[in-house]
HTML snippet that shows the backbone in 3Dmol.js (N, CA, C, O; Angstrom):
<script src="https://3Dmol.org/build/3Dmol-min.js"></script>
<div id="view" style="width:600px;height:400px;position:relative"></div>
<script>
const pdb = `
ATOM      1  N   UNK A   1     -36.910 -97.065 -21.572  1.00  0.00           N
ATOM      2  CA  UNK A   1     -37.903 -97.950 -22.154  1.00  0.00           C
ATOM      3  C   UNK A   1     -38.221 -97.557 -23.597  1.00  0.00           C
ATOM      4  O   UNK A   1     -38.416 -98.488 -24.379  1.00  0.00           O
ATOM      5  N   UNK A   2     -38.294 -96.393 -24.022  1.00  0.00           N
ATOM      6  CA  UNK A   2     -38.509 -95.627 -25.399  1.00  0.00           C
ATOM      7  C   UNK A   2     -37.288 -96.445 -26.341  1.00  0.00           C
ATOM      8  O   UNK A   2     -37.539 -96.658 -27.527  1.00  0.00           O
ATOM      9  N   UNK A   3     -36.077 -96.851 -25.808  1.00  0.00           N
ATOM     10  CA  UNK A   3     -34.765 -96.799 -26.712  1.00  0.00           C
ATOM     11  C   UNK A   3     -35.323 -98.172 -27.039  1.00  0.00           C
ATOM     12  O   UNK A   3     -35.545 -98.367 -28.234  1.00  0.00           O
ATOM     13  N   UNK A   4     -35.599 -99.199 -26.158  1.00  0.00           N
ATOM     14  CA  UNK A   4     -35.770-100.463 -26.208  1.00  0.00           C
ATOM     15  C   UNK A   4     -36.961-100.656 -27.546  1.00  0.00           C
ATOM     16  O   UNK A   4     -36.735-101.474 -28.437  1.00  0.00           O
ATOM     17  N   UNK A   5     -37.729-100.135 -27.546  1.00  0.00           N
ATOM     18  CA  UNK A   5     -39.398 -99.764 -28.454  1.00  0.00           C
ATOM     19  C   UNK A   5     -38.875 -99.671 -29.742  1.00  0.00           C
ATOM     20  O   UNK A   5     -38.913-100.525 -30.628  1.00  0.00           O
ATOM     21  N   UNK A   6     -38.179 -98.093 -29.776  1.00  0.00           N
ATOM     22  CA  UNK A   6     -37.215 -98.296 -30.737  1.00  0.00           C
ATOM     23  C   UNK A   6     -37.052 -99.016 -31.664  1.00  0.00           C
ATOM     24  O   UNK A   6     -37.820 -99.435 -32.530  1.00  0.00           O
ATOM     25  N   UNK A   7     -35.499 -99.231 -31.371  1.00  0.00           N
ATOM     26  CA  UNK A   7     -34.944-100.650 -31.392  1.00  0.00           C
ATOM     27  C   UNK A   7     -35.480-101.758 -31.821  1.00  0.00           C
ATOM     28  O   UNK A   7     -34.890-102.366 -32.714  1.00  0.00           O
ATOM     29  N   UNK A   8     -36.640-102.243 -31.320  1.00  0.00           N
ATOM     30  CA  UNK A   8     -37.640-103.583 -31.802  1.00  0.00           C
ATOM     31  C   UNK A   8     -38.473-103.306 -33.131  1.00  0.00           C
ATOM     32  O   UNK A   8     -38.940-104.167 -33.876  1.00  0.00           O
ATOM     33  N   UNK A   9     -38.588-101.470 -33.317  1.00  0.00           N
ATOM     34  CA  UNK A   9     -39.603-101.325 -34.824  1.00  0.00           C
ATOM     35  C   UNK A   9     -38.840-101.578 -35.876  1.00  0.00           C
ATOM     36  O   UNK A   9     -39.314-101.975 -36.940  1.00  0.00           O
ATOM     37  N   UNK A  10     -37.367-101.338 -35.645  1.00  0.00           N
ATOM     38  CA  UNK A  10     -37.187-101.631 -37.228  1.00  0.00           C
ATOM     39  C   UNK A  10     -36.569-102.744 -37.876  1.00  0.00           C
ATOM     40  O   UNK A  10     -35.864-102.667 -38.882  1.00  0.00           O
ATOM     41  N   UNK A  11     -36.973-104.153 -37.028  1.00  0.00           N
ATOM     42  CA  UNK A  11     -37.091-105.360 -37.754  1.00  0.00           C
ATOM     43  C   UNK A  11     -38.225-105.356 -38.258  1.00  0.00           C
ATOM     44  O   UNK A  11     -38.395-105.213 -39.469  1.00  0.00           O
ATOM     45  N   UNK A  12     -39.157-105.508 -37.431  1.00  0.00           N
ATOM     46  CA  UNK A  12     -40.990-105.364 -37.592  1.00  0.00           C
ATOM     47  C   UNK A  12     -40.936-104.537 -38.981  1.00  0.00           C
ATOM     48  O   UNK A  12     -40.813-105.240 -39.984  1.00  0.00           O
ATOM     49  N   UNK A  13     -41.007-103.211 -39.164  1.00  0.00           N
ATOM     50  CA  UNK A  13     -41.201-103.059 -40.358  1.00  0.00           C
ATOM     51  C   UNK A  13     -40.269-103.305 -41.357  1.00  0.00           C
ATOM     52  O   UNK A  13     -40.518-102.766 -42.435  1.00  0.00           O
ATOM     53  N   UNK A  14     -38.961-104.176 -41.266  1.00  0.00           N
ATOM     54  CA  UNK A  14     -38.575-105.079 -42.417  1.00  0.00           C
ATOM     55  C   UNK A  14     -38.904-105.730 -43.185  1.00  0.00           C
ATOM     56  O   UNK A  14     -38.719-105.881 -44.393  1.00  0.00           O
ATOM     57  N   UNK A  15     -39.816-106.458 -41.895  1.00  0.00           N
ATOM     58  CA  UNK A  15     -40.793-108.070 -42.344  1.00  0.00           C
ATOM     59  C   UNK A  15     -41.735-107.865 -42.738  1.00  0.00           C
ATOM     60  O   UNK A  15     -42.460-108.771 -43.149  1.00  0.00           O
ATOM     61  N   UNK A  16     -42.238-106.028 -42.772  1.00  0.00           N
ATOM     62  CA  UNK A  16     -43.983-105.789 -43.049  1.00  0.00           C
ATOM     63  C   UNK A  16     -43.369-105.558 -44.386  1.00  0.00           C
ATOM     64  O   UNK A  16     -43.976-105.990 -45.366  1.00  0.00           O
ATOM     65  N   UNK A  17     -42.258-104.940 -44.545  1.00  0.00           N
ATOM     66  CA  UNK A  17     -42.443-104.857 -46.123  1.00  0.00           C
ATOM     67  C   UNK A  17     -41.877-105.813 -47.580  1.00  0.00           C
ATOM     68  O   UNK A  17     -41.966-105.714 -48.804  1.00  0.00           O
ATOM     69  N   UNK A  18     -41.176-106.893 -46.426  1.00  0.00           N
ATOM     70  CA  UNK A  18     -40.667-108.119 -47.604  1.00  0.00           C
ATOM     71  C   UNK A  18     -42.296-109.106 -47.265  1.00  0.00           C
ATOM     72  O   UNK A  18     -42.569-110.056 -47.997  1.00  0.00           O
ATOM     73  N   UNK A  19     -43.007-108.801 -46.378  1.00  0.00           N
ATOM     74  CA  UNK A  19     -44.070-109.518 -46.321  1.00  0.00           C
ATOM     75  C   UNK A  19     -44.998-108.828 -47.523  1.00  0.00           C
ATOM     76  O   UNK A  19     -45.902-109.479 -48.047  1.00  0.00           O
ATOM     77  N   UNK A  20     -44.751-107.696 -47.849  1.00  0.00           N
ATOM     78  CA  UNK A  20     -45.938-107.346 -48.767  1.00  0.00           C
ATOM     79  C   UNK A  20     -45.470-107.446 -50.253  1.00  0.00           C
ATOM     80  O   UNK A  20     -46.248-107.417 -51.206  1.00  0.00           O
ATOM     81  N   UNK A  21     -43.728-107.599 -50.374  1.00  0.00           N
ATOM     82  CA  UNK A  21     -42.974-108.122 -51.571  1.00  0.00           C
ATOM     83  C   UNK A  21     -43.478-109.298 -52.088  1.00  0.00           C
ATOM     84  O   UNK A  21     -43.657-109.506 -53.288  1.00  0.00           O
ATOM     85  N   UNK A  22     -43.779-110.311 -50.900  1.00  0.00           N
ATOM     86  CA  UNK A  22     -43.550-111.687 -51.095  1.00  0.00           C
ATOM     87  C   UNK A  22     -44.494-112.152 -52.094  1.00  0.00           C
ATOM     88  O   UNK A  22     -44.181-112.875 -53.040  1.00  0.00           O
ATOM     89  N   UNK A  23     -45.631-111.724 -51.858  1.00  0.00           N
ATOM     90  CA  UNK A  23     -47.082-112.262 -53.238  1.00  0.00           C
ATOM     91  C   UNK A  23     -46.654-111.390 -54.427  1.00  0.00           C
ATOM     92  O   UNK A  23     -47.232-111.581 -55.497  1.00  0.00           O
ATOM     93  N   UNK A  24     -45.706-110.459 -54.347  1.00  0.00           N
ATOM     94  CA  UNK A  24     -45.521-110.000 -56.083  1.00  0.00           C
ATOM     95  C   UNK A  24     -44.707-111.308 -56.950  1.00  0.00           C
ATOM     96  O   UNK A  24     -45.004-111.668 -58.089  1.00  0.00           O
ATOM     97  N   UNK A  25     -43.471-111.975 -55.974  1.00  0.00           N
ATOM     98  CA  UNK A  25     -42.721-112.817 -56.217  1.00  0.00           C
ATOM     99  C   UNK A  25     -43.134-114.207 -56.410  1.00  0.00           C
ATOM    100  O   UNK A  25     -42.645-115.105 -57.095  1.00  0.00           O
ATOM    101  N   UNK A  26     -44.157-114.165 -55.637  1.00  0.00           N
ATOM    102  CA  UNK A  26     -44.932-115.532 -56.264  1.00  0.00           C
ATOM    103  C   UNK A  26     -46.073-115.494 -57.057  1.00  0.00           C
ATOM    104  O   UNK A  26     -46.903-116.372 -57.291  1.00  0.00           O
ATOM    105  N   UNK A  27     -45.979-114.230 -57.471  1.00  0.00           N
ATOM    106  CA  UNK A  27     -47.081-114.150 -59.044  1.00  0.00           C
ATOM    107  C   UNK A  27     -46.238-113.941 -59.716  1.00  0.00           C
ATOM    108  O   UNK A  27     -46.721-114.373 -60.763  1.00  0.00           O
ATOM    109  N   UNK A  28     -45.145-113.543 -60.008  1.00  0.00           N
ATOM    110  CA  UNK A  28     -43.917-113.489 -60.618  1.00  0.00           C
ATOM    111  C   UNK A  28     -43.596-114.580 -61.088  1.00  0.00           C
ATOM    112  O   UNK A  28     -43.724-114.826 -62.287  1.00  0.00           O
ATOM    113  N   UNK A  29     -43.175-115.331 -60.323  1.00  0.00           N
ATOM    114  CA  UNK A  29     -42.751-117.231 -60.808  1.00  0.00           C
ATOM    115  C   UNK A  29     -43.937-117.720 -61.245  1.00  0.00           C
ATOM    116  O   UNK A  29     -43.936-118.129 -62.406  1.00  0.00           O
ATOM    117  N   UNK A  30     -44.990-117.791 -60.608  1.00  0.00           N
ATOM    118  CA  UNK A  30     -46.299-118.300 -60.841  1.00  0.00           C
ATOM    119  C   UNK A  30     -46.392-118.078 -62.373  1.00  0.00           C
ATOM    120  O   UNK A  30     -46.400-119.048 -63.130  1.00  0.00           O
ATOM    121  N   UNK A  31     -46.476-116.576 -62.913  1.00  0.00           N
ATOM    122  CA  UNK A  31     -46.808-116.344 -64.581  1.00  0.00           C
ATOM    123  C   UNK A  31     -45.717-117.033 -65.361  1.00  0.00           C
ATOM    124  O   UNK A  31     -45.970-117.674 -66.381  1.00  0.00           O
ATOM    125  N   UNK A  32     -44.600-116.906 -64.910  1.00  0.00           N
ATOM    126  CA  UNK A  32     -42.805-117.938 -65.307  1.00  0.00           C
ATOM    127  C   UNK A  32     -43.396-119.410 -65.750  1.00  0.00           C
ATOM    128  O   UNK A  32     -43.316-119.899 -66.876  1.00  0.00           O
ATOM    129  N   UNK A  33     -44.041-120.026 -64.527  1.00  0.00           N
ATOM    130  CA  UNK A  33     -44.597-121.464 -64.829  1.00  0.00           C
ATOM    131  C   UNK A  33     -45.510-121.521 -65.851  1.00  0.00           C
ATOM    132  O   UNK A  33     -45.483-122.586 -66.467  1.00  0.00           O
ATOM    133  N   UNK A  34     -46.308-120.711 -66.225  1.00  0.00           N
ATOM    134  CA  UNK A  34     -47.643-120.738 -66.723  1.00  0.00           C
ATOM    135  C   UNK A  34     -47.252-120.493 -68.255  1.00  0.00           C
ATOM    136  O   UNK A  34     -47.777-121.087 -69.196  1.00  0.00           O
ATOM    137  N   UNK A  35     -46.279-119.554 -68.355  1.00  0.00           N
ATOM    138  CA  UNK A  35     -45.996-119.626 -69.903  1.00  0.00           C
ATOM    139  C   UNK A  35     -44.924-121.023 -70.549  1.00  0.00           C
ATOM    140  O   UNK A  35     -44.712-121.515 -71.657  1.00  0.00           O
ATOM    141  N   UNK A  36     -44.490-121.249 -69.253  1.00  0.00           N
ATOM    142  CA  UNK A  36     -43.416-122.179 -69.742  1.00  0.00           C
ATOM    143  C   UNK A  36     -44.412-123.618 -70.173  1.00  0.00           C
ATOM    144  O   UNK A  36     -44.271-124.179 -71.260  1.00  0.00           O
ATOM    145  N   UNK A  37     -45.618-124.173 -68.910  1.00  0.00           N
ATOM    146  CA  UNK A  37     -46.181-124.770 -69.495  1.00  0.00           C
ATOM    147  C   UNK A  37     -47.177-124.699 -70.759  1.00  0.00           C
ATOM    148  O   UNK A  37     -47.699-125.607 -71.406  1.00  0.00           O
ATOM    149  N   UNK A  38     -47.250-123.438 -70.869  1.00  0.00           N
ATOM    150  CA  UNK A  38     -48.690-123.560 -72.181  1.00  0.00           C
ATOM    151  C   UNK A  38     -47.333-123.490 -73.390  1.00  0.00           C
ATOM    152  O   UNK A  38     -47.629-123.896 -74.513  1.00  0.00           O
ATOM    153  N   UNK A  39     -46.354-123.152 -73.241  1.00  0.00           N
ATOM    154  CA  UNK A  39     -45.542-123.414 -74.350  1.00  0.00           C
ATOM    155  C   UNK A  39     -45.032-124.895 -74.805  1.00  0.00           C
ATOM    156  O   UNK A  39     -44.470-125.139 -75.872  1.00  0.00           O
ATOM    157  N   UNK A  40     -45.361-125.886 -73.719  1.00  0.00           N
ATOM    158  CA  UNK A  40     -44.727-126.798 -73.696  1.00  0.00           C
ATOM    159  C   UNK A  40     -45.220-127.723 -74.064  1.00  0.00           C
ATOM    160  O   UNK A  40     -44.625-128.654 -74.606  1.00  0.00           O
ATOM    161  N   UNK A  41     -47.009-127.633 -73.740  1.00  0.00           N
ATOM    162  CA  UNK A  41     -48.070-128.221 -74.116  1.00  0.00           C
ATOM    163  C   UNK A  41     -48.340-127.996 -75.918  1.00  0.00           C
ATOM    164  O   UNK A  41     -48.304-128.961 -76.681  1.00  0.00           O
ATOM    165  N   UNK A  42     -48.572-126.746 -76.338  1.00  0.00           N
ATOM    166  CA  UNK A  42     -48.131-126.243 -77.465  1.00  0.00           C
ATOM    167  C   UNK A  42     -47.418-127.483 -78.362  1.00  0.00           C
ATOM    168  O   UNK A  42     -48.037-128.166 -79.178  1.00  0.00           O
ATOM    169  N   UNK A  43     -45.670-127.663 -77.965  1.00  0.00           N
ATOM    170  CA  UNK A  43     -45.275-128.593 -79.162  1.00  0.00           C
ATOM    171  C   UNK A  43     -45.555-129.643 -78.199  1.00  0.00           C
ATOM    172  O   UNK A  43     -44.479-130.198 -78.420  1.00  0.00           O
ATOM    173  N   UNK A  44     -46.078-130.378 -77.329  1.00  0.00           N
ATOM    174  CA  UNK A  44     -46.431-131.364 -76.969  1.00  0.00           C
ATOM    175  C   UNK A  44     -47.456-132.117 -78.187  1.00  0.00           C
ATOM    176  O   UNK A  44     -47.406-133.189 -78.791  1.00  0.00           O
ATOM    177  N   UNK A  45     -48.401-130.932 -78.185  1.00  0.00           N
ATOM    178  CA  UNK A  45     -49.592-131.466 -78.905  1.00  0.00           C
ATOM    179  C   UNK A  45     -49.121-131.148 -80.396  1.00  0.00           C
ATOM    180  O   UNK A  45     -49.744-131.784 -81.246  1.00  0.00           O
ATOM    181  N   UNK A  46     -48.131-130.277 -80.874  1.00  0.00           N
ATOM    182  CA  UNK A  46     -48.102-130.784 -82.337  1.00  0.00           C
ATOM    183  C   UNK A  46     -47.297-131.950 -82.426  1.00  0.00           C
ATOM    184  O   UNK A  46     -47.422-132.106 -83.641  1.00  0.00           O
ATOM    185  N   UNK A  47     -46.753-132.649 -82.161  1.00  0.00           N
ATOM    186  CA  UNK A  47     -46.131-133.862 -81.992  1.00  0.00           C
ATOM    187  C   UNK A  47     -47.220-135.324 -82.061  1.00  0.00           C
ATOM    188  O   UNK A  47     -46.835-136.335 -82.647  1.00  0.00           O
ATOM    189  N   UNK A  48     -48.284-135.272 -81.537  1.00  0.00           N
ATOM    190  CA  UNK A  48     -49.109-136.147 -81.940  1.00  0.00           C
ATOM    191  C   UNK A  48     -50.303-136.590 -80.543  1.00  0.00           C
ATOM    192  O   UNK A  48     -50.402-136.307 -79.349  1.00  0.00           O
ATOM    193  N   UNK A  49     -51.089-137.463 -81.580  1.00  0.00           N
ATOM    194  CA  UNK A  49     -51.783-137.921 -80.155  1.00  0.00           C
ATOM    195  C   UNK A  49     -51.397-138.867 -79.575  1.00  0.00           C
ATOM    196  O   UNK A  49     -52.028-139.027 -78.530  1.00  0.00           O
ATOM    197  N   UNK A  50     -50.406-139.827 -79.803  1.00  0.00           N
ATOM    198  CA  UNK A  50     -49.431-141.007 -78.798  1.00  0.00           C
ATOM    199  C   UNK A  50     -48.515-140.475 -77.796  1.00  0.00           C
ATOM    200  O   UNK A  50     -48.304-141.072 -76.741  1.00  0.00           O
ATOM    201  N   UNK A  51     -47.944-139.319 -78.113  1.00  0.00           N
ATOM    202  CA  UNK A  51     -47.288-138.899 -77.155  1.00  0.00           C
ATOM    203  C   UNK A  51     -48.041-137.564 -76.497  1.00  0.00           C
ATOM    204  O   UNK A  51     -47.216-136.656 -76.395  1.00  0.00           O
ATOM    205  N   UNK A  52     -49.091-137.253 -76.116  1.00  0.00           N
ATOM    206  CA  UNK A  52     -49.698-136.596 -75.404  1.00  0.00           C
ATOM    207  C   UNK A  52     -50.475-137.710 -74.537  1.00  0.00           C
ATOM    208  O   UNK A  52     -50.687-137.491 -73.345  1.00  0.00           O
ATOM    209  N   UNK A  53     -50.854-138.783 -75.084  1.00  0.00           N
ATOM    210  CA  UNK A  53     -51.571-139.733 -74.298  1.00  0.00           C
ATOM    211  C   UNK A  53     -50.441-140.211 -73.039  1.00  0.00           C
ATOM    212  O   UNK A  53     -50.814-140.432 -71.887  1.00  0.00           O
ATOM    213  N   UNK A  54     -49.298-140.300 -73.400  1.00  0.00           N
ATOM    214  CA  UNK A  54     -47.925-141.076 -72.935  1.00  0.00           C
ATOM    215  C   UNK A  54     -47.631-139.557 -71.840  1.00  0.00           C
ATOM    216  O   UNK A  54     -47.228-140.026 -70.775  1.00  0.00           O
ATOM    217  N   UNK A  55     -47.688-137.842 -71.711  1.00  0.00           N
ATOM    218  CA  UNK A  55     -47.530-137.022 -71.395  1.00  0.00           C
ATOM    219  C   UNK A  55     -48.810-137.355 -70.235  1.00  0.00           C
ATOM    220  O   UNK A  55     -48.450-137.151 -69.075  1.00  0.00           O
ATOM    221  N   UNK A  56     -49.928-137.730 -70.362  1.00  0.00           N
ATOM    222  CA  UNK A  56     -50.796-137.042 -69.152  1.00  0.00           C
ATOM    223  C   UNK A  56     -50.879-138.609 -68.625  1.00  0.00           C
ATOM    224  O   UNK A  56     -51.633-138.690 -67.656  1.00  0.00           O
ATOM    225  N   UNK A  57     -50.281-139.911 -69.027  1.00  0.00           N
ATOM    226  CA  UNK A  57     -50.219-140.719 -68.385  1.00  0.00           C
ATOM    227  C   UNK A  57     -49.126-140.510 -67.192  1.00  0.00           C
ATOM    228  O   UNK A  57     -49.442-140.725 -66.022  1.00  0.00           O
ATOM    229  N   UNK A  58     -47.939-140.118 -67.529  1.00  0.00           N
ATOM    230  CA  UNK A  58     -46.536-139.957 -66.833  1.00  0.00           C
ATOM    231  C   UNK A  58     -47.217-138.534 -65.811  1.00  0.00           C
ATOM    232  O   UNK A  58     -47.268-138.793 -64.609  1.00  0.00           O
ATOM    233  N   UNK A  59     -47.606-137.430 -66.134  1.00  0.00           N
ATOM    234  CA  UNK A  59     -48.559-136.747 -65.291  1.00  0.00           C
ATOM    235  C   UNK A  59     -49.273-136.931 -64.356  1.00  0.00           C
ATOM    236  O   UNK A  59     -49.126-136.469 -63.225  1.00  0.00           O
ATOM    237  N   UNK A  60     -50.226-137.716 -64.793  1.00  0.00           N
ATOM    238  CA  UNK A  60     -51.179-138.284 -63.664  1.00  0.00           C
ATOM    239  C   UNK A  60     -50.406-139.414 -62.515  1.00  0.00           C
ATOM    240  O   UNK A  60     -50.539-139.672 -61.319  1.00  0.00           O
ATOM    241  N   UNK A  61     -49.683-139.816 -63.463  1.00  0.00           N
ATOM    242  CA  UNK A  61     -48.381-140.582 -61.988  1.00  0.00           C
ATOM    243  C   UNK A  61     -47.439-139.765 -61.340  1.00  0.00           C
ATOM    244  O   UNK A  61     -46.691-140.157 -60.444  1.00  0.00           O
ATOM    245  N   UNK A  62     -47.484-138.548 -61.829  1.00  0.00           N
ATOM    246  CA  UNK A  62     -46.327-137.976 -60.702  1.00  0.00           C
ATOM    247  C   UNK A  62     -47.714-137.433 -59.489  1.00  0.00           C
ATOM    248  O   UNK A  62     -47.968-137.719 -58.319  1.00  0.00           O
ATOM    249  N   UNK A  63     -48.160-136.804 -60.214  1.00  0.00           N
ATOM    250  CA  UNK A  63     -49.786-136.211 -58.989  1.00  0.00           C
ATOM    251  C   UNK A  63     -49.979-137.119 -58.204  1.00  0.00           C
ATOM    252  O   UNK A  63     -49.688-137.015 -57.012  1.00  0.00           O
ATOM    253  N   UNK A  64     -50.639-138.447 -58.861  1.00  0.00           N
ATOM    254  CA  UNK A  64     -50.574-139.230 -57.432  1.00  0.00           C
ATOM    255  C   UNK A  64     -49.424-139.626 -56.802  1.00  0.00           C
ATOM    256  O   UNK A  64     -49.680-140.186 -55.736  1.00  0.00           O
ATOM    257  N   UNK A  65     -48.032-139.538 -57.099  1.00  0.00           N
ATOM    258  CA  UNK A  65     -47.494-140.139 -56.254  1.00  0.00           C
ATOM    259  C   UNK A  65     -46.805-139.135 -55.360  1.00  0.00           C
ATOM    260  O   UNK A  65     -46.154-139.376 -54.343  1.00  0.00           O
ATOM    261  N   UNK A  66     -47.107-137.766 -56.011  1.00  0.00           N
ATOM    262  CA  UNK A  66     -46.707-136.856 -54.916  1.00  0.00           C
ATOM    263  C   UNK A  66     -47.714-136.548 -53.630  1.00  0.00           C
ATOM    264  O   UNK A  66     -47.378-136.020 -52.570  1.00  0.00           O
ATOM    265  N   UNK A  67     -48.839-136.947 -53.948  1.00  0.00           N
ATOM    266  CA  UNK A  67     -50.212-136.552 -53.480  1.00  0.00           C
ATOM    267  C   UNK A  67     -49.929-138.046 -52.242  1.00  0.00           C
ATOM    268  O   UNK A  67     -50.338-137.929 -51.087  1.00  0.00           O
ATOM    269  N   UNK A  68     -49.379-139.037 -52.593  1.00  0.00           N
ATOM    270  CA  UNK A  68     -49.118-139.923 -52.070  1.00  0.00           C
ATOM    271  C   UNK A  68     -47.996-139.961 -50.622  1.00  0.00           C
ATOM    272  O   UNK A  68     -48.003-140.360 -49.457  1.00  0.00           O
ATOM    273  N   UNK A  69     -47.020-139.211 -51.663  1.00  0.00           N
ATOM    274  CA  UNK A  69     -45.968-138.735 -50.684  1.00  0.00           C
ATOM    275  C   UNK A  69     -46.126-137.908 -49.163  1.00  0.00           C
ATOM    276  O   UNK A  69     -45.719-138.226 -48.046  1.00  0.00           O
ATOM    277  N   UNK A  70     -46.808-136.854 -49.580  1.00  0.00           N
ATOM    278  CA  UNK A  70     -47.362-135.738 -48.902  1.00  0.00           C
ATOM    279  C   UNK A  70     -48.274-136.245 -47.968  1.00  0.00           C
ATOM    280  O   UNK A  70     -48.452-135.649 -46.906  1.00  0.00           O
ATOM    281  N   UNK A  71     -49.001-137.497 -48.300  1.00  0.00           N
ATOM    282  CA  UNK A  71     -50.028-137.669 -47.165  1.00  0.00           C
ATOM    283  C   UNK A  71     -49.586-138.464 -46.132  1.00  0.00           C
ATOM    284  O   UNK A  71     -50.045-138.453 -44.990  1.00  0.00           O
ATOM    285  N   UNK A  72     -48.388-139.385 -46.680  1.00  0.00           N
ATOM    286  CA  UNK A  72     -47.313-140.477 -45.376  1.00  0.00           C
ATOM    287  C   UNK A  72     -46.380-139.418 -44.685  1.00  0.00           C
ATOM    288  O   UNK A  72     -46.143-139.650 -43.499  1.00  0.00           O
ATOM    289  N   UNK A  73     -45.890-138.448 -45.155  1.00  0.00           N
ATOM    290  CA  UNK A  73     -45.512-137.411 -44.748  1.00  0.00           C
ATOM    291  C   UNK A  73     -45.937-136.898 -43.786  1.00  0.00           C
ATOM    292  O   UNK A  73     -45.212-136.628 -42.830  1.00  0.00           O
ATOM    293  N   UNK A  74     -47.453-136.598 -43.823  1.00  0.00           N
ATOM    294  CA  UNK A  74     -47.949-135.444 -43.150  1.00  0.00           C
ATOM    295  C   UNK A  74     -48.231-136.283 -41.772  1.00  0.00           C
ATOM    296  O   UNK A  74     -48.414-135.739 -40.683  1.00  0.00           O
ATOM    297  N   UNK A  75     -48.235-137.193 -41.917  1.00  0.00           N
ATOM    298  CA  UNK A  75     -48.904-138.227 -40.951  1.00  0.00           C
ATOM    299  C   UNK A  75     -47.726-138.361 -39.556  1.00  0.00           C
ATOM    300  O   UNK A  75     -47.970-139.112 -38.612  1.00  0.00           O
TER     301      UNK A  75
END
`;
const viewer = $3Dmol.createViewer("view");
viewer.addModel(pdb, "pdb");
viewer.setStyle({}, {cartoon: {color: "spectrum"}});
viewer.zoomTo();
viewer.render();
</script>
């Protein structure tokens, strides 16, 4: 019964420690996104105010229509 016990710990602590990897990796990408957008916004807005108006229009339509998606989805 000991061999069997064993045997079963060392998946378990595989998963305890890619489980405690996993939030470094998604603050990892997370900061990836965050510079990519404030850089993007950046020459967005030196470019003008017609095409920033035209940027959070096309924006606000993907949000709702993903927000849209997700809820016929979930259903």
């Amino acid at each position: 019964m000991d061999v069997v016990s064993e045997q079963s710990a060392a998946p378990l602590a595989e998963e305890a420690m890619l489980g405690l990897l996993l939030p470094f990796w998604q603050l990892v990408i997370g900061a990836f996104v965050l510079v990519v957008v404030v850089l993007s916004l950046g020459r967005l807005a030196r470019r003008g105010r017609s095409r920033m108006t035209t940027a959070l229009v096309v924006t606000a339509a993907a949000i709702a229509g993903f927000a849209v998606i997700g809820v016929l989805l979930q259903g």
